[in-house]
PASEBA-1860 file (N, C-alpha, C; in nm, 3 decimals):
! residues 128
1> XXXXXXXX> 8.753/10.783/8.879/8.898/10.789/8.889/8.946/10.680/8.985 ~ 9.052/10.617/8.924/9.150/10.530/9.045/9.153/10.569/9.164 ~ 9.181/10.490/9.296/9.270/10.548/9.381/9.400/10.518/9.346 ~ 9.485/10.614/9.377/9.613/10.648/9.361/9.708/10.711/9.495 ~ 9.819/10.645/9.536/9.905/10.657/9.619/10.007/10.666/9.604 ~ 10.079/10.809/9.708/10.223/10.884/9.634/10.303/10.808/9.745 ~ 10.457/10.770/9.729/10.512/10.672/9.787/10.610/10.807/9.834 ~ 10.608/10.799/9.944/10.728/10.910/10.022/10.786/10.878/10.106
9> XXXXXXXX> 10.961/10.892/10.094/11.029/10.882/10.185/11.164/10.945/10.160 ~ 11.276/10.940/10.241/11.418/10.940/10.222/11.483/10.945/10.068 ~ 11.508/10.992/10.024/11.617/10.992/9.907/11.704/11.026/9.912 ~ 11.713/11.169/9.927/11.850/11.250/9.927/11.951/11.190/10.055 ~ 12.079/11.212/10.024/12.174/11.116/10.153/12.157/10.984/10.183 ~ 12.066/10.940/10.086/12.093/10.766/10.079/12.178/10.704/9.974 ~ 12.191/10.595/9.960/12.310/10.549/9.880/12.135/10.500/9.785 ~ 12.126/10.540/9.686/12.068/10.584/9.549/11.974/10.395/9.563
17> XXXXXXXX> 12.031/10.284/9.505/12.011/10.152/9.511/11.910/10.076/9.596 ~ 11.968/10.150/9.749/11.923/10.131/9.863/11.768/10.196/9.835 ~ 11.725/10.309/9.823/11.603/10.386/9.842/11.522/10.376/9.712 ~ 11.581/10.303/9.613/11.494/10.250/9.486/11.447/10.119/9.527 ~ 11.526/10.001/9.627/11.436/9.903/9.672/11.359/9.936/9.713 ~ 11.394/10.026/9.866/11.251/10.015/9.927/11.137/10.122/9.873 ~ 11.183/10.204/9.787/11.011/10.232/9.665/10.954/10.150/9.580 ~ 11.043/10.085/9.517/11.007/9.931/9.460/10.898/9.869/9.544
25> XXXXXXXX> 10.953/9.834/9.704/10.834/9.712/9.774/10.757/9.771/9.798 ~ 10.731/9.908/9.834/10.612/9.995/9.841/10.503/9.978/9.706 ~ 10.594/10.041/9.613/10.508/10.029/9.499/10.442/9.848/9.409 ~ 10.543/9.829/9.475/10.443/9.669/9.407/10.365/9.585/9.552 ~ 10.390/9.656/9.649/10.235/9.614/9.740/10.171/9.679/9.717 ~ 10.171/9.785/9.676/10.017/9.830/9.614/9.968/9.833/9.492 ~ 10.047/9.815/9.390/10.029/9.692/9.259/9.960/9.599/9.297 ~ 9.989/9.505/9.374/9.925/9.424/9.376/9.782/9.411/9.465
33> XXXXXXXX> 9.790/9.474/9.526/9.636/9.532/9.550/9.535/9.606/9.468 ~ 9.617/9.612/9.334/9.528/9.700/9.226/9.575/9.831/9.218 ~ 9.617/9.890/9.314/9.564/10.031/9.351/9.690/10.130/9.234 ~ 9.689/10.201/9.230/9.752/10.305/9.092/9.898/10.363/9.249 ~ 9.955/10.363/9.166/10.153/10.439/9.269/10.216/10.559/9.207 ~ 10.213/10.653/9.233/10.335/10.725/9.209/10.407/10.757/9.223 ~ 10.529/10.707/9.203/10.679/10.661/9.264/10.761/10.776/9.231 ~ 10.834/10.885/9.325/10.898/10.990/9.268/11.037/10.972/9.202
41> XXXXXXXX> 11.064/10.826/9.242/11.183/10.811/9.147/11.174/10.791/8.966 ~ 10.988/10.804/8.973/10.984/10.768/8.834/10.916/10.909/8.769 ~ 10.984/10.989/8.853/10.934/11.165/8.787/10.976/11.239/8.671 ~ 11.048/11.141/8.600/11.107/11.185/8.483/11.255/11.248/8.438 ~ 11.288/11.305/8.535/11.398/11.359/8.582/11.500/11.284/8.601 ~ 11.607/11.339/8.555/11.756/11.215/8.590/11.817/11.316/8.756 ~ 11.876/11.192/8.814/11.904/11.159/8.900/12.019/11.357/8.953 ~ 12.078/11.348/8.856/12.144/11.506/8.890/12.081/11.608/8.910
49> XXXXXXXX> 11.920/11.580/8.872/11.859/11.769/8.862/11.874/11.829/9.000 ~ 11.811/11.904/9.028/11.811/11.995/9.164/11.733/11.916/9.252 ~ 11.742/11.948/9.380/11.662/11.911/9.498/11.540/11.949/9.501 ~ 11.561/12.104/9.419/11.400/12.203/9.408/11.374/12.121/9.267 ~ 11.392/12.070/9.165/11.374/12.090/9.034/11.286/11.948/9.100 ~ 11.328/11.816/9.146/11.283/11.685/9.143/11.175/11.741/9.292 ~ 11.113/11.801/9.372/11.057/11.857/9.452/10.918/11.888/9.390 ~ 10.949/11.987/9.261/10.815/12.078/9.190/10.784/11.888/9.117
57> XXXXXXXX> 10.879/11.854/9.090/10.842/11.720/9.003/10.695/11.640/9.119 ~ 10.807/11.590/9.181/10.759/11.509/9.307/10.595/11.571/9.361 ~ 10.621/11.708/9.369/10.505/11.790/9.442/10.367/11.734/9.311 ~ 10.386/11.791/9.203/10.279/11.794/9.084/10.242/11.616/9.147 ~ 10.324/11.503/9.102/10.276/11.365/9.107/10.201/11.405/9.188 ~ 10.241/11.437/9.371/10.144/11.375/9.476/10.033/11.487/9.471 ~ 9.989/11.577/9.382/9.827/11.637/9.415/9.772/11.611/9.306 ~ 9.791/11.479/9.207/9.721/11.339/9.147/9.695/11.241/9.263
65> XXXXXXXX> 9.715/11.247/9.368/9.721/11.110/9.407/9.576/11.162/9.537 ~ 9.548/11.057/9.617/9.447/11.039/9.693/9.512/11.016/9.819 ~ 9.632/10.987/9.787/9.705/10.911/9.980/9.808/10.912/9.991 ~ 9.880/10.888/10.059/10.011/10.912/10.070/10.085/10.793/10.146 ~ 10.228/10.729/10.115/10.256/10.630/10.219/10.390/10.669/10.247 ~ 10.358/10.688/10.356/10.529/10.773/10.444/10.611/10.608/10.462 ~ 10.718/10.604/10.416/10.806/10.485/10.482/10.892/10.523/10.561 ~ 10.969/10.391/10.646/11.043/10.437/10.740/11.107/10.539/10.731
73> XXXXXXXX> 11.148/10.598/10.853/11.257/10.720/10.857/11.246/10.810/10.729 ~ 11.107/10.877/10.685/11.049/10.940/10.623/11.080/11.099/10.660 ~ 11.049/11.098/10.810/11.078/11.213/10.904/11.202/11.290/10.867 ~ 11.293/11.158/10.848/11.434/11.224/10.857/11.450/11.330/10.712 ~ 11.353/11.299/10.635/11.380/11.347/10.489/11.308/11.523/10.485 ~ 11.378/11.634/10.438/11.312/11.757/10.430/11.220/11.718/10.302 ~ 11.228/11.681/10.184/11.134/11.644/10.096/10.989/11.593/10.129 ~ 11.021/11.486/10.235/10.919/11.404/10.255/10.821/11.484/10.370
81> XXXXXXXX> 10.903/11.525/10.454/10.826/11.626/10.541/10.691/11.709/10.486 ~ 10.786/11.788/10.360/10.722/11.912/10.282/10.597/11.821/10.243 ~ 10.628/11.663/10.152/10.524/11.644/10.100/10.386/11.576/10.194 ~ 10.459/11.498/10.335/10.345/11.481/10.401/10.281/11.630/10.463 ~ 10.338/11.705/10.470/10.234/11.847/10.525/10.150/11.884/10.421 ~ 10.154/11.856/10.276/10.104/11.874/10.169/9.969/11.771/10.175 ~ 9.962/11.699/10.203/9.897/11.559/10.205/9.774/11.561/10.321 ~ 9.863/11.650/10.429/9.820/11.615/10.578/9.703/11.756/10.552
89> XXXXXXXX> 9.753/11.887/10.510/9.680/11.988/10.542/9.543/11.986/10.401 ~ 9.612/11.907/10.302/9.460/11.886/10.174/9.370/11.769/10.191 ~ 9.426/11.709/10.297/9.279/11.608/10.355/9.317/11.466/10.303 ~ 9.458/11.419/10.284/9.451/11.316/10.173/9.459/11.166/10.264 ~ 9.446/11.068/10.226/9.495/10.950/10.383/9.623/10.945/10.380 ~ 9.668/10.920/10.464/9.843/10.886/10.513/9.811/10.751/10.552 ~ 9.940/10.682/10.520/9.992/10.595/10.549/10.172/10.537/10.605 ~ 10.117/10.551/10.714/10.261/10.519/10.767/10.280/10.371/10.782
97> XXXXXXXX> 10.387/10.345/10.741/10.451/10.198/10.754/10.588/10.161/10.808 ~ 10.587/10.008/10.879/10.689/9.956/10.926/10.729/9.801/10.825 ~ 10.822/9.770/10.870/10.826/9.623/10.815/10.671/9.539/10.828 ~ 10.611/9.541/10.908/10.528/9.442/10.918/10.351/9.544/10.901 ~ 10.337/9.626/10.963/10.208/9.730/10.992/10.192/9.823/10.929 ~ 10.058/9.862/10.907/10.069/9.997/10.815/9.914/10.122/10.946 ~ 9.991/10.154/10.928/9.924/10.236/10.994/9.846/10.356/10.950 ~ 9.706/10.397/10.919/9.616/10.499/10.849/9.578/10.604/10.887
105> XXXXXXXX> 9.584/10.715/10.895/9.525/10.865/10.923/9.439/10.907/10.804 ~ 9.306/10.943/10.846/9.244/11.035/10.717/9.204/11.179/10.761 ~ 9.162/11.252/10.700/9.129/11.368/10.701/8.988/11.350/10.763 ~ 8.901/11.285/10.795/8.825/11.228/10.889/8.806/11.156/10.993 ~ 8.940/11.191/11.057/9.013/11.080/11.155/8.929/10.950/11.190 ~ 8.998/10.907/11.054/8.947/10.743/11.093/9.127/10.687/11.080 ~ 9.127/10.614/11.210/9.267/10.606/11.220/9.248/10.422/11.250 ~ 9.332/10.323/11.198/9.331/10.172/11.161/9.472/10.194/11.189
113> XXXXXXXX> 9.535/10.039/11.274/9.660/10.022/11.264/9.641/9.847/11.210 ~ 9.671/9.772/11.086/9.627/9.708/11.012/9.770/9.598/10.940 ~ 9.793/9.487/10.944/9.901/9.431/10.870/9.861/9.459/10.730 ~ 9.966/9.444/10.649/9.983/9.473/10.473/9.840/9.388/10.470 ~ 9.814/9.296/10.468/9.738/9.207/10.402/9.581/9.263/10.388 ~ 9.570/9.346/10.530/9.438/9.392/10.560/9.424/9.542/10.473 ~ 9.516/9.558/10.384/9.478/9.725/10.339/9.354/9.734/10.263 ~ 9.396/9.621/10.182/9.291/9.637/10.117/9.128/9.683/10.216
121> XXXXXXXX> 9.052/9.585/10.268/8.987/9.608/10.354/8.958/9.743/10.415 ~ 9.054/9.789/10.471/9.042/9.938/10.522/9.056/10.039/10.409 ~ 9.135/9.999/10.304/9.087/10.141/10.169/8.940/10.099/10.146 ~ 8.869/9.985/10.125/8.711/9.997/10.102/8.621/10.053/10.158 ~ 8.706/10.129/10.350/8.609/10.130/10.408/8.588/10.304/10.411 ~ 8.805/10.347/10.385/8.796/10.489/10.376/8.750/10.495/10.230 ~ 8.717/10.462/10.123/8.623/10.495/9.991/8.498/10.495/9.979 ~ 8.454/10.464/10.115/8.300/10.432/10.086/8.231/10.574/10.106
END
């Protein structure tokens, strides 16, 4: 199986445009590292369903996935919360990111603070 990474952050109370870029640059840096994304804006669901309805959506994607990448002001989001405690308590890697750093937690605390360029590198080392 792929590795695969669920992209989490902010949605709700953002201006809609705004929080599809920045899942966009998430998801095509790790496109281009190869690696498989699952983007909850691409959960199937139109944009009106419920908070709970795009949630059960969102939830199913990320326990396909292997990792998780919290983006900025992630915290601020009750969604994103729910799904990094989801992530955090089934052992999966986290990834927290800034403009420039990405920062790694695993369920084996192997913890890397690493620029974009180096991920690759450090997913070879948490897969081995």
């Amino acid at each position: 199986m792929k590795y695969k990474v669920y992209i989490s952050g902010a949605i709700t109370g953002r201006n809609l445009e705004d929080a599809r870029a920045d899942f966009a640059a998430a998801e095509t840096l790790w496109n281009t590292l190869g690696i498989d994304v699952a983007n909850p804006l691409k959960n199937g669901l139109p944009s009106s369903a419920s908070w709970n309805e795009h949630m059960k959506a969102d939830t199913a994607m990320l326990w396909d996935c292997d990792a998780i990448h919290l983006l900025p002001g992630w915290e601020l989001s009750r969604g994103a919360r729910v799904e990094y405690a989801i992530a955090r308590e089934s052992g999966m890697s986290i990834f927290f990111s800034n403009a420039d750093l990405v920062t790694i937690k695993t369920f084996d605390h192997i913890n890397a603070v690493c620029r974009r360029e180096q991920i690759v590198r450090v997913l070879q080392i948490i897969q081995a």
